[in-house]
N, C-alpha and C positions, 0 to 999 in steps of 0.2 A: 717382345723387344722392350729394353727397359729405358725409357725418355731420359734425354738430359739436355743441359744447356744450350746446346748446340742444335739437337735433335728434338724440337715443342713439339712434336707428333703426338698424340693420344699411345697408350698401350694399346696394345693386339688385342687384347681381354676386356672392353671395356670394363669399370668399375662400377660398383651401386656409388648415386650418389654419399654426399656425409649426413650422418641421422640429425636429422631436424622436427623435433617434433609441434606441431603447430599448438597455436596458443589462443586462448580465448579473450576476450577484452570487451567491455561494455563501456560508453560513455558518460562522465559524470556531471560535465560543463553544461555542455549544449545539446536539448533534446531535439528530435525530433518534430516534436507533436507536443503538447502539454494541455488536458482540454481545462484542466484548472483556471491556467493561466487566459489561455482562448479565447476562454466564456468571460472573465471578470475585464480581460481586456477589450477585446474587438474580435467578435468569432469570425467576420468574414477575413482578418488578417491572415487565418491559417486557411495556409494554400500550397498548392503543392511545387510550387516556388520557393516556398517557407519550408518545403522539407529540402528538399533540395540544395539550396541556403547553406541549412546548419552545418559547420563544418567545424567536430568537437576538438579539443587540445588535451583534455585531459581524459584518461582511461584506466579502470581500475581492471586490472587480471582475476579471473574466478578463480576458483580454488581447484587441486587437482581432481576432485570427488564430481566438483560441477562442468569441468570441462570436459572427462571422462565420459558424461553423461551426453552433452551435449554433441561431441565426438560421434559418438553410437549413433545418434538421431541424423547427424551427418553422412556419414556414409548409409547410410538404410537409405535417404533421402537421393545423394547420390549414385545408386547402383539401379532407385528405380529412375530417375531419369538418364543413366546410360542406357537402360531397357527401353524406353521409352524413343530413344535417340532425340533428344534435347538437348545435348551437350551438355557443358561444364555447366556444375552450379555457382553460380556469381551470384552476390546479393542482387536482387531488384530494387531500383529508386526512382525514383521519376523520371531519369535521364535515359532507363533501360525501360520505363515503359511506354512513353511518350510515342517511338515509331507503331506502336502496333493497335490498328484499329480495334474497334468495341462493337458489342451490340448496338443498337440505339440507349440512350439512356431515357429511365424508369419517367412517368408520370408527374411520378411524387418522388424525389430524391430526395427529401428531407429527411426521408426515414433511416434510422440506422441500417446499414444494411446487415443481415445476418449471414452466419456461417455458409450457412446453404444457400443463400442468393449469389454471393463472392462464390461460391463454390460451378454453381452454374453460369454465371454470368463469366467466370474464366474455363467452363466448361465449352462452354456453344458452338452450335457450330452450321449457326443461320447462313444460308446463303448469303454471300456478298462482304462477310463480316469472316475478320481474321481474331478467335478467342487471345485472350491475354496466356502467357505460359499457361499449363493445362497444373491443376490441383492434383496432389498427390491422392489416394484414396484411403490416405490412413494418415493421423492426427500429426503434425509435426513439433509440437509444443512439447519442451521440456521443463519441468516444475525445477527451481533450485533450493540448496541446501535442505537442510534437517524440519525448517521453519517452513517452506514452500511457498511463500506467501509473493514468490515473483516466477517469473514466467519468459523464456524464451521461445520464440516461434524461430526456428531454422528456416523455414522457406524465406520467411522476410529477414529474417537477423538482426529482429530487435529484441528489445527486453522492457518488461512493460509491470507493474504490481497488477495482481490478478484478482483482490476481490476490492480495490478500491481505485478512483480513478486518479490515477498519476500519470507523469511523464515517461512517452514511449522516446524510449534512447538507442542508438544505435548499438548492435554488436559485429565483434570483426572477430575474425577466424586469420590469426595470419601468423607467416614465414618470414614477412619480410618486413622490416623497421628502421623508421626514417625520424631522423632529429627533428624532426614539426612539431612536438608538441612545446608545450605553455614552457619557457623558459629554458629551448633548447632540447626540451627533455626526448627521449627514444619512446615513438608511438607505433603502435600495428600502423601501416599503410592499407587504403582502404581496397575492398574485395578486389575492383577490376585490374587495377595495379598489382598487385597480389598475385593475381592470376598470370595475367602478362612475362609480371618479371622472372616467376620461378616457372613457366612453360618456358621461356628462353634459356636458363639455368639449368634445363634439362637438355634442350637442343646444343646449347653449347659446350657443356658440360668442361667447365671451366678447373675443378678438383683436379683433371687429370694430366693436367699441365705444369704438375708443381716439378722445379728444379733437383733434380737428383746429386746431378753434379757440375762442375765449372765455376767459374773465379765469379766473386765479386763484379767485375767488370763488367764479364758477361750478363750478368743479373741485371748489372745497372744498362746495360745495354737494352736487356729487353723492357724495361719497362720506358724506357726513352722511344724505343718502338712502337709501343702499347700508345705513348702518349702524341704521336705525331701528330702533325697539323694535317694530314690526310683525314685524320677522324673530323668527325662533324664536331666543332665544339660543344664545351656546356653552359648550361647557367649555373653562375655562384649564389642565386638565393637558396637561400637555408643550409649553408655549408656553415659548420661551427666547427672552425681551425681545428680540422682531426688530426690523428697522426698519421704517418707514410705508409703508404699500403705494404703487404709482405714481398720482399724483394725473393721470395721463393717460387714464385711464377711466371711463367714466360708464357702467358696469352697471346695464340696469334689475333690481326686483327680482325673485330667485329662489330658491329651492330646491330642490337638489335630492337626491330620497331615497336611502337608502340601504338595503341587505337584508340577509339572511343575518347573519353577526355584527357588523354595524351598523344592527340594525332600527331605533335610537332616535337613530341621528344624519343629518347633512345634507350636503351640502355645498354651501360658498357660493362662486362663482370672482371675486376680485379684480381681475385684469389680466391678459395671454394667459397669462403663465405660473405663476400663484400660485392657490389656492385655501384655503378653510377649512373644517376638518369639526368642526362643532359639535353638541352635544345640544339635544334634543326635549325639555328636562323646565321645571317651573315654577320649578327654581332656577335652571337656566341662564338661566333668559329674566330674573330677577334680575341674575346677573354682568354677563348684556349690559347693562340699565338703567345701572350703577354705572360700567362701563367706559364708554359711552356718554356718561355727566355728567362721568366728567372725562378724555374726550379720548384715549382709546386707542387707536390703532393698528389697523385691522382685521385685519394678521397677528397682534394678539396677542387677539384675540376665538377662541377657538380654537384646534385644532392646527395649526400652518401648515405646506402644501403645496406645494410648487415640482414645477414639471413642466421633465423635462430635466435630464440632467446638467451641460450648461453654463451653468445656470442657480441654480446651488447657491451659495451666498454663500464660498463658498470658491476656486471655479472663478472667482467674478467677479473675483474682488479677486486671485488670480494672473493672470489676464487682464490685469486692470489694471495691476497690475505691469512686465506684459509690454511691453504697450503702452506705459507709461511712458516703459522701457527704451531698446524700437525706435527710440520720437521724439526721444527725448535721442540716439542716436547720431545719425537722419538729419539732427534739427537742426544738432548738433555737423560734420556732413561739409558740410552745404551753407555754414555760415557759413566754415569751411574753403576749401572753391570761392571763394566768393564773395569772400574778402581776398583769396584769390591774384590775383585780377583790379582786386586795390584799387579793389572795392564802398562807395558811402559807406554812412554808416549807415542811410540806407530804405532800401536795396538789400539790406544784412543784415537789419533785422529782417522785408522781405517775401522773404528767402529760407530764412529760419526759420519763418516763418508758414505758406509753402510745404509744406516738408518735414516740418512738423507734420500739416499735414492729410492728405497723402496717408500718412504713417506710420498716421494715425486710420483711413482709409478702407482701407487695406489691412489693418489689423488686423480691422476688422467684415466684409469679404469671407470673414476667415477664422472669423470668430466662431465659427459654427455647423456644427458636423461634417455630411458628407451625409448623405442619408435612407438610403443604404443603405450597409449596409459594404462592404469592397472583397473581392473572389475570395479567400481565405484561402490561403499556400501548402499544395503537398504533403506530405503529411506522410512521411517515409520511412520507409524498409523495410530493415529487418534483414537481417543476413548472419549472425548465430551467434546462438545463444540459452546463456548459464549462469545455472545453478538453482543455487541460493546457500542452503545448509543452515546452519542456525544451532547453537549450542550449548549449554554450559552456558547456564542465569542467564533462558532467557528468561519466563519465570513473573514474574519479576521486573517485568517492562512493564506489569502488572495495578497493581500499587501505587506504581511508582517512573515516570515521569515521563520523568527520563534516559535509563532501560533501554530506549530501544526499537530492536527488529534494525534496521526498517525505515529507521531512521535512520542504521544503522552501512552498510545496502546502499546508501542512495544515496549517501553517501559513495565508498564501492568505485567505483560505478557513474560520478562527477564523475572520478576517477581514468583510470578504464580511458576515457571519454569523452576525455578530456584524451590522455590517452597515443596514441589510436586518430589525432588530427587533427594529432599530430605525427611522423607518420607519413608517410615521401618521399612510396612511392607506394600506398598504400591509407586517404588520411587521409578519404577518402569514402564508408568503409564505417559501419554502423551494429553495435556490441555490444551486446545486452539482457540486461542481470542483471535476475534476478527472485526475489524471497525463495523460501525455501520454509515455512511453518510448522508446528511438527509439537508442541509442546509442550501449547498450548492443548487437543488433541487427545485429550490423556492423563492423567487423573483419577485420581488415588490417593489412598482413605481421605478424601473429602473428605462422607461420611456415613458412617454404621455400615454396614458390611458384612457382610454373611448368610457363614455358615461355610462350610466343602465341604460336610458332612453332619451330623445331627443326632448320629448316633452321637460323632464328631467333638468334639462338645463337651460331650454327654456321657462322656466319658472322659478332658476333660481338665479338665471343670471340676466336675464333683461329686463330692462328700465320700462319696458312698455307692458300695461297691465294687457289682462284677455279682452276685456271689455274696448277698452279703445284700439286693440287690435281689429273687433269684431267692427267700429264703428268706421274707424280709419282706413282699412286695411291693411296690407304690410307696408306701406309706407307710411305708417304713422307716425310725426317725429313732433318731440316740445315745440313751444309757441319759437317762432322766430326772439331773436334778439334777449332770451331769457339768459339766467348764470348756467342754469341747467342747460340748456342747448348749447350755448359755449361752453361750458366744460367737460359734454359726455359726448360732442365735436372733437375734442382735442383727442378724449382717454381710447374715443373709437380710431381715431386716426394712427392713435401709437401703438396699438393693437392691432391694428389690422397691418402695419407695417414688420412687426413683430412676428406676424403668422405668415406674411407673405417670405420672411429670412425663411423661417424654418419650414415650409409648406406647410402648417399645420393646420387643423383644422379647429372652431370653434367648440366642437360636441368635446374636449379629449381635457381629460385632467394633467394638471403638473407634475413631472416627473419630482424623483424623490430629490434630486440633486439640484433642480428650479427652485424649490423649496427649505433646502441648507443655507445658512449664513454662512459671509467669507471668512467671517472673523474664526482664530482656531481651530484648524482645518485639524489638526491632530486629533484633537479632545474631539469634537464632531464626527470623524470618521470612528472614531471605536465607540462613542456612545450610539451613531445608527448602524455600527455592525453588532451589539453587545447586546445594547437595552432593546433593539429596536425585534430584538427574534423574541422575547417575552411580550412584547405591545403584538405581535404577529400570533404569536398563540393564544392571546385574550380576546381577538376576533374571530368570530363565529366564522367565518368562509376560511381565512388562511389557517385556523386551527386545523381543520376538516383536511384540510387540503396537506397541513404536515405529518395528521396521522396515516394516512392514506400515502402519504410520500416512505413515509418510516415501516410501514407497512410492506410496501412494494418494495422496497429496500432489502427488508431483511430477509422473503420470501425469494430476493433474486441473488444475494450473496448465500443462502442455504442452499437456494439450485444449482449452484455453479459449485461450491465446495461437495454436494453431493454429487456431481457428474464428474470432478476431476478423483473425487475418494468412493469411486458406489460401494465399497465394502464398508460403510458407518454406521453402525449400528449402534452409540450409543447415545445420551440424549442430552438436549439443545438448555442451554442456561441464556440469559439476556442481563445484562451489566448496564444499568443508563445511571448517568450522570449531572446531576444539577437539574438543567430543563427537560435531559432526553430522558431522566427516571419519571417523572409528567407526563412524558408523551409515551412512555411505553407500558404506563399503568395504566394509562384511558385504552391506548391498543388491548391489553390483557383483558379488562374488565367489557368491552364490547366488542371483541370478535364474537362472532363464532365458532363453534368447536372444530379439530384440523378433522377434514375426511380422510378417509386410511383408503389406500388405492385399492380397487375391488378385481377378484382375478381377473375379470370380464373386460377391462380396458387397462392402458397403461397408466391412466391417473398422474401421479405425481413425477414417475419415472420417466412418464414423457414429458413434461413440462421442464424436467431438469435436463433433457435433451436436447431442446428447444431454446434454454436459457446457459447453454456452455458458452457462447461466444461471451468475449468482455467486453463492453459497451464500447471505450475508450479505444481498444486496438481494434474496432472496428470502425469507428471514426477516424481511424488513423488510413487504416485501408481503403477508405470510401474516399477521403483525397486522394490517394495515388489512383485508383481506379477513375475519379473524375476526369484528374488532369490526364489520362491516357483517353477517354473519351472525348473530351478538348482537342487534346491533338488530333483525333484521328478525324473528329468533325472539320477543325479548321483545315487540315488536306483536303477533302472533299467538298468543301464549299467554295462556291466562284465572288462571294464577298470576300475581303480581304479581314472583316471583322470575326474572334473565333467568340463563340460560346460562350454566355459566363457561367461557371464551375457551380455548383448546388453544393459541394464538397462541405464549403462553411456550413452552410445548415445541417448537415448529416454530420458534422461534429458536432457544433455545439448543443444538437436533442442528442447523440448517442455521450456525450459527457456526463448529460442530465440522467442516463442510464435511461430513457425513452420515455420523461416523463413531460417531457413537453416544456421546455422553460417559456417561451411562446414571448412573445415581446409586446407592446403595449398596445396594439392593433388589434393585437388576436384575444378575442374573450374565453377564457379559460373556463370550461365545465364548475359548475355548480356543484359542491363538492357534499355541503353541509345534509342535506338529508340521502346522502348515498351510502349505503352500509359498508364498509370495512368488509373486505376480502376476508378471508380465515388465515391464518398461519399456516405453512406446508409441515409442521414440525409442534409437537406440544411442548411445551416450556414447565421445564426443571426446575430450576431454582431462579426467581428476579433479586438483583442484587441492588434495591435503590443505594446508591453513593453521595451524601451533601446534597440533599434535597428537600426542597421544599416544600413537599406536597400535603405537607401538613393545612401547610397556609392556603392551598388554593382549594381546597375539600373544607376547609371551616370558612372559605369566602362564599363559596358552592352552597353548603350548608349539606355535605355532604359526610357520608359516615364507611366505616369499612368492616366488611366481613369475610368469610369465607367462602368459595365456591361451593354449593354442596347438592345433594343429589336432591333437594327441596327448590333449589334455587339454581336450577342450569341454564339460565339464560345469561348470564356474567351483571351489567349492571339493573337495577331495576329501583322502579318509584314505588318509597310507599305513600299511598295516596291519601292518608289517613291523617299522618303527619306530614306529609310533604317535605319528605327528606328523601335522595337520593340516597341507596347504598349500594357503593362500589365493591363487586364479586371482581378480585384477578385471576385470571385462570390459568393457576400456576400451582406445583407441589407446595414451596416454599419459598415464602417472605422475610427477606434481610435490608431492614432500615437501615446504613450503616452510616454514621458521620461523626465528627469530631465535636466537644462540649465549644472549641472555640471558634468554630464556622457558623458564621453569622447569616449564612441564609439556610442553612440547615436546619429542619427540625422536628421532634416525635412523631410518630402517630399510633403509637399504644393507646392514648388516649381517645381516638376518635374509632378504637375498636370497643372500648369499654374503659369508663372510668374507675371505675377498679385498679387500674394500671396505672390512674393517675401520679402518685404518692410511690410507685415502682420505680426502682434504680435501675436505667438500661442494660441489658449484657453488657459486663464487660469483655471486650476481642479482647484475648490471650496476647502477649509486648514477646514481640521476637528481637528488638533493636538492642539488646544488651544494655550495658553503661549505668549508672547508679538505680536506675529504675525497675533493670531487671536485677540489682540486688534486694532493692525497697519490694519487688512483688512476692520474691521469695519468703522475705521475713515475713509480708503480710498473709500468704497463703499458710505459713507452719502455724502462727495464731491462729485462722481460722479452723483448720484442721482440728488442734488444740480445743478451741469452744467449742466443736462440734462433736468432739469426745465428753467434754464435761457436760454437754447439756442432756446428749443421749445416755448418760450414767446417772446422770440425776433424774432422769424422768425413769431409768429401768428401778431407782429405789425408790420411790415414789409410789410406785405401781405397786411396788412390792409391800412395803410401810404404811403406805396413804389409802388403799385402795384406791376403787374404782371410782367415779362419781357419777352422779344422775340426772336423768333430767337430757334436752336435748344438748345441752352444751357437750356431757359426755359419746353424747353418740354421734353430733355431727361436728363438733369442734366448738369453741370460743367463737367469737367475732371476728378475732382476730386472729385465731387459725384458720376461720375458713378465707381473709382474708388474705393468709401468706398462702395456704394452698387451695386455692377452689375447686380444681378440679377433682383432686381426693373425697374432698366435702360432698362435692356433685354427687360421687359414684357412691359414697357412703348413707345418701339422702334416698337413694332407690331401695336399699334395704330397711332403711328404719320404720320402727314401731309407731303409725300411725296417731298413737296417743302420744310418742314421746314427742311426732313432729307436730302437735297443737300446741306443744308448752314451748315452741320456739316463741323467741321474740320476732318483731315485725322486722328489727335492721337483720338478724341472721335468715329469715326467709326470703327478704328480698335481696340479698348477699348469693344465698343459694340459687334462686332461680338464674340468676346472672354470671352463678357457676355453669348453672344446666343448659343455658345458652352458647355459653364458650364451648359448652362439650361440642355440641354441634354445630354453630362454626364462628368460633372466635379465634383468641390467638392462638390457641391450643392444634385450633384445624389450620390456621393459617402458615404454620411453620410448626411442622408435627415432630421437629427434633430437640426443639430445645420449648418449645411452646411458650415463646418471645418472639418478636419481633423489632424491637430498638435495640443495637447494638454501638457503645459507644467504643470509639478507640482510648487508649490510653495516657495521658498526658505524661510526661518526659518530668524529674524531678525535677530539672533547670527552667521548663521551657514558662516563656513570658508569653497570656490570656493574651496580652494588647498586640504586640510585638506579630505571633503565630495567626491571629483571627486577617490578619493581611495577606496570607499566603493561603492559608491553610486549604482553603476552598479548591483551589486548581495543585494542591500538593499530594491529594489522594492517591494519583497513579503511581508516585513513587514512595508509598509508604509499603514500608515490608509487613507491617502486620494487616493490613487491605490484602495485600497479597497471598499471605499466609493462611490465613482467614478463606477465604474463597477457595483457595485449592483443596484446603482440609475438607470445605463444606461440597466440591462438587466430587472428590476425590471418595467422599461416601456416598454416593448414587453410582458412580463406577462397582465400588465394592459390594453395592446393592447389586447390582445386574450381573458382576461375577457372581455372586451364592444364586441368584436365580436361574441363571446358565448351568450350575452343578446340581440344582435339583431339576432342571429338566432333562439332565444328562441321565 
């Protein structure tokens, strides 16, 4: 039976709802959790109050590839909890976990808790104790886009960066959208709402009420029905003057309720895709009376609700746009046709009238996107992995905004991307830079610090010697009525008033911020975030303590990139910059060598098991899990006071990625004679960038060689001269920096002076513009003289003969000077008498060839057998001007970029040809 105006009965048949496909949305405003911020702030602030709190305005939509994906992990997720009979999946928050008791909580909650702990701990199923929701038994995280470097967890529904520590932000899965956001704007409504309003949209099923036929009147009739003062009124906050709902519906009356944190509101459905969520109180039912008398609108009764993204008043009116568009051309083409065949005029305007409608009818074919998303593609797979160490300044990212690494990595990373797809024949390989962060990690004087020993400061801060202690006792004090007794009376008196503000104690040093002047707090605060990490690595303990941080760093972002990729087999490069190329050439030159996992145990494989969860979304977890252990303690206890939360501590160490930031109480392990872990991974290619390490190996008195099968221990003394030489253990060595970066500088020199009087590589100039006209010309010259000097020396040979003696056999001075290594190989064959007639500078030239054979720069970078490689200056660019930037400008120079992809792009092409010969 078919409904009409008169007749709002539902059809006989019910209908399927209208297709609505649900949408994804992450927040960009307000995070959830941030341990960045946490930690520089006040770690005990985050609390699960603080998540709870945040309540974001603005929301960026994924893409269809990424919500597709995400879609898929959703339903998997929900079908095993239909099986399960758990009910509907709603996001969890603090709100949803707070009723349900816990185990007792851990010993030590300080610690981050891992995957498996969370996994059991909402596993349990102790007497007495009700587990948190039960854990699925299969991984709920889906990696996003092409890049993967972020991460949703479906069970929670956040979104979180995955190998570095950032801000965990909320994600919403929704149908239905409410003008809350920042400036009015149309936002997902969050899950339980969500859930609420389209389970009642299905009970009421509002679609099947639409007006078939009857007057106007009657239309306006019903929705004057709809709008009665019977109904419970609404609230008018966050109503932004909508237009009138569709008078094509005649909805009998309903309500329906809401729970959880809408115990006191309703909602009321307008037309298939519109609804209103009003309050329960005796003033709302007021507003409605007033609205009601003069003629308001029933989206503005209320919050108004739109179900469907293509149903957003923004999407209609580009729609319509759209449409407009299409009809004006197909109009426009058919009256075209139609004069060409000189049409009279009915002929044109019914062939405009034509092309109108089917433009109309093809655009509503397209209206509504399908109900399900389409297969998402593959996501690829890596061929090289670089760990990208940062340097000076990153402290700075806490209060400055600009300063962030992770900014300047995805830069590098668009570079080396770009550089890799114009590439003949490997432009179908994938490079993975991944940060590594190691600052956050390392805590200095950021409270009072407790001394080495009490003796200690006893002896270096009391006025009273040992001797008159021993005579005196401990009450020993100056002669009465002395300047000295008055005035170390007064200094003790303000002091001890001073320690009584802050409970402090005597034994404990001044924090770093007791000891800052007030005067220019700006310049101050970035010289002890900037200068103060190189004063930090010139101390023997905090040194220790940053390699051993950068160490543990990059061994735990390879475990976790190897447990979300186990099919990686190709190999690991390390990229440091400024002070991190410093720290990752002492790491190279004294690890030890990586162990390769032995069939007999899991070795490496398990440790990347073990090291899958992310430090960050597990501190984010271990507050929701506190604050539900809070709750469920403070029900059960007959004091009225609840528990206080451990939650803070188990962020701000798991922020730290579990290395203990430890505060000024706690004496942090002695780091300086502890040996450095091995690396999980051998290292490729090190890429120093704008570094200094030249200067701090000639401050050292230190020299640099090759790793070699003579010298496998990486650095070693010789004790003879008492000079350190630094072994890196690595394939290949790339100094890489600019002539106008002022703290940059060689180290060909400190491999052998020989090199001295050598012109660095020059990196190949990808940036076009007069300079890549100037390299041209200068390349076709060089090419040029290297024809005329090889035709000159083939007549020579021919004309001049041969010559004798060792010059002819092993070169000039100053050929064995441009080429040594030739000279070297050619000095193993020579005539024994010819090598007595050498002079003294050409045999000690040679032997200093025969050393590079075995491990100079030859071994040290076995591609190009250099090691200083300089960028190229710009025909325009101004020395003064450039040496102000140029230092922190490396990440977005294309030929940095270019460069590195080229160089790790042939260790790919290297282990393709060895994969076809073992094929």
């Amino acid at each position: 039976m078919k409904s009409s105006a008169a007749d709002p009965s539902p059809a006989a048949t019910p209908s399927p709802a209208p297709v609505a496909r649900p949408c994804w949305y992450y927040a960009t405003d307000v995070p959830k959790y941030d341990p960045i911020k946490t930690l520089a702030n006040d770690p005990a602030a985050a609390t699960p109050a603080s998540i709870a709190a945040a309540k974001p305005l603005v929301f960026e939509r994924f893409d269809d590839a990424d919500a597709a994906r995400l879609e898929r992990m959703y339903a998997k997720l929900r079908d095993w909890r239909e099986e399960q009979g758990l009910g509907s999946l709603v996001q969890r928050s603090a709100e949803s976990l707070a009723p349900e008791p816990l185990p007792p909580v851990p010993a030590n909650p300080g610690a981050s808790p891992s995957a498996e702990a969370l996994h059991r701990r909402r596993n349990s199923s102790a007497a007495g104790a009700i587990p948190l929701p039960p854990a699925p038994p299969f991984a709920t995280t889906v990696m996003l886009g092409d890049e993967q470097l972020f991460e949703v967890d479906v069970d929670a529904m956040v979104r979180y960066p995955l190998y570095w520590p950032g801000p965990v932000v909320e994600v919403r899965r929704a149908l239905w959208f409410a003008p809350t956001g920042l400036g009015g704007k149309w936002i997902p409504v969050d899950a339980a709402l969500n859930r609420q309003v389209e389970d009642g949209y299905q009970r009421v099923r509002p679609w099947q009420y639409k007006v078939q036929g009857g007057s106007a009147a009657a239309a306006a009739e019903g929705d004057a029905a709809a709008a009665a003062p019977s109904s419970p009124p609404p609230t008018t906050a966050g109503a932004t003057a909508p237009p009138a709902a569709s008078s094509k519906f005649k909805i009998p009356e309903h309500r329906q309720p809401l729970f959880g944190p809408y115990l006191s509101k309703f909602a009321v459905y307008l037309d298939d895709h519109s609804a209103s969520l009003r309050e329960d109180s005796t003033v709302a039912k007021l507003q409605l009376s007033v609205l009601s008398a003069v003629g308001a609108p029933q989206t503005a009764m209320g919050l108004w609700l739109i179900r469907g993204y293509e149903n957003l008043p923004h999407v209609v009116k580009e729609r319509e746009l759209a449409l407009a568009e299409s009809a004006k051309a197909a109009v426009a083409d058919a009256v075209a046709k139609a004069k060409a065949r000189s049409a009279t005029k009915a002929e044109l305007a019914q062939a405009a009238a034509e092309a109108e409608l089917a433009a109309a009818a093809a655009a509503r074919a397209e209206e509504y996107p399908p109900a399900e998303y389409a297969d998402p593609p593959a996501q690829p797979s890596f061929d090289h992995l670089i760990l990208v160490v940062h340097g000076i300044g990153a402290k700075l990212s806490e209060k400055m905004e600009a300063v962030n690494f992770v900014t300047d990595v995805n830069e590098l990373r668009k570079g080396v991307t770009q550089a890799v797809g114009l590439h003949p024949a490997l432009s179908d390989k994938h490079v993975y830079l991944l940060p590594i962060h190691w600052r956050q990690s390392i805590q200095f004087a950021t409270e009072a610090q407790a001394v080495e020993s009490e003796s200690d400061w006893s002896d270096s801060g009391s006025d009273v010697s040992d001797t008159e202690a021993a005579e005196h006792g401990d009450d020993a004090q100056p002669p009465p009525h002395s300047p000295a007794s008055t005035s170390s009376s007064a200094i003790d008196a303000m002091a001890s008033a001073a320690t009584a503000r802050k409970g402090d104690h005597r034994t404990k040093l001044p924090s770093l911020d007791e000891l800052t002047l007030p005067g220019v707090p700006a310049i101050r605060t970035l010289v002890s975030d900037v200068v103060l990490d190189v004063l930090l690595y010139m101390t023997p303990r905090y040194r220790a303590e940053i390699t051993h941080a950068v160490t543990r760093e990059m061994n735990r972002v390879y475990r976790l990139f190897r447990a979300r990729h186990p099919d990686f087999t190709g190999r690991v490069s390390i990229f440091g910059h400024s002070l991190g190329s410093i720290i990752s050439l002492e790491i190279l030159a004294t690890i030890p060598p990586p162990v390769p996992p032995r069939a007999s145990d899991e070795g490496i494989e398990g440790r990347m098991r073990a090291d899958a969860t992310v430090p960050h979304f597990a501190a984010y977890q271990s507050l929701l899990v506190g604050d539900a252990a809070a709750a469920f303690l403070s029900l059960t206890r007959t004091t009225p006071s609840a528990p206080k939360s451990h939650a803070a501590v188990a962020a701000s160490q798991a922020s730290g990625h579990g290395h203990g930031h430890g505060h000024g109480h706690h004496r942090k392990p002695d780091l300086v004679h502890t040996p450095l872990p091995p690396l999980d991974f051998a290292v490729d290619s090190f890429f120093s960038v704008g570094s200094p390490i030249g200067y701090f190996m000639l401050l050292q008195g230190e020299r640099l060689r090759a790793l070699t099968d003579q010298h496998p221990g990486g650095a070693s003394t010789d004790q003879t001269r008492r000079r350190t030489v630094i072994r890196p253990r690595c394939r290949n060595l790339y100094n890489i920096f600019s002539n106008y970066d002022p703290v940059a500088v060689r180290i060909e020199p400190l491999i052998t002076r020989a090199l001295v009087d050598e012109q660095p590589f020059r990196v190949p100039y990808h940036k076009g513009g007069l300079t890549a006209v100037k390299q041209s010309l200068d390349n076709a010259t060089a090419r040029a003289l290297d024809v005329f000097k090889s035709s000159s020396n083939f007549f020579s040979s021919m004309f001049g003969g041969g010559g004798s003696g060792a010059g002819s056999a092993a070169g000039s001075t100053e050929e064995i000077a441009a080429n040594p290594a030739a000279a070297a190989r050619s000095l193993k064959n020579m005539d024994p008498a010819k090598k007595a007639k050498m002079s003294r500078a050409e045999r000690r030239q040679l032997r200093a060839a025969e050393r590079d054979l075995r491990d100079g720069v030859s071994v040290l970078n076995k591609r190009h057998a250099r090691v200083d490689y300089a960028l190229q200056e710009g025909v325009l660019e101004n020395p003064y001007l450039s040496s102000l930037s140029i230092h922190m400008a490396y990440w977005t120079d294309l030929d940095i970029a270019h460069f590195v992809a080229n160089e790790v792009l042939k260790s790919v092409a290297e282990d393709q040809d060895e994969g076809k010969k073992r094929d």
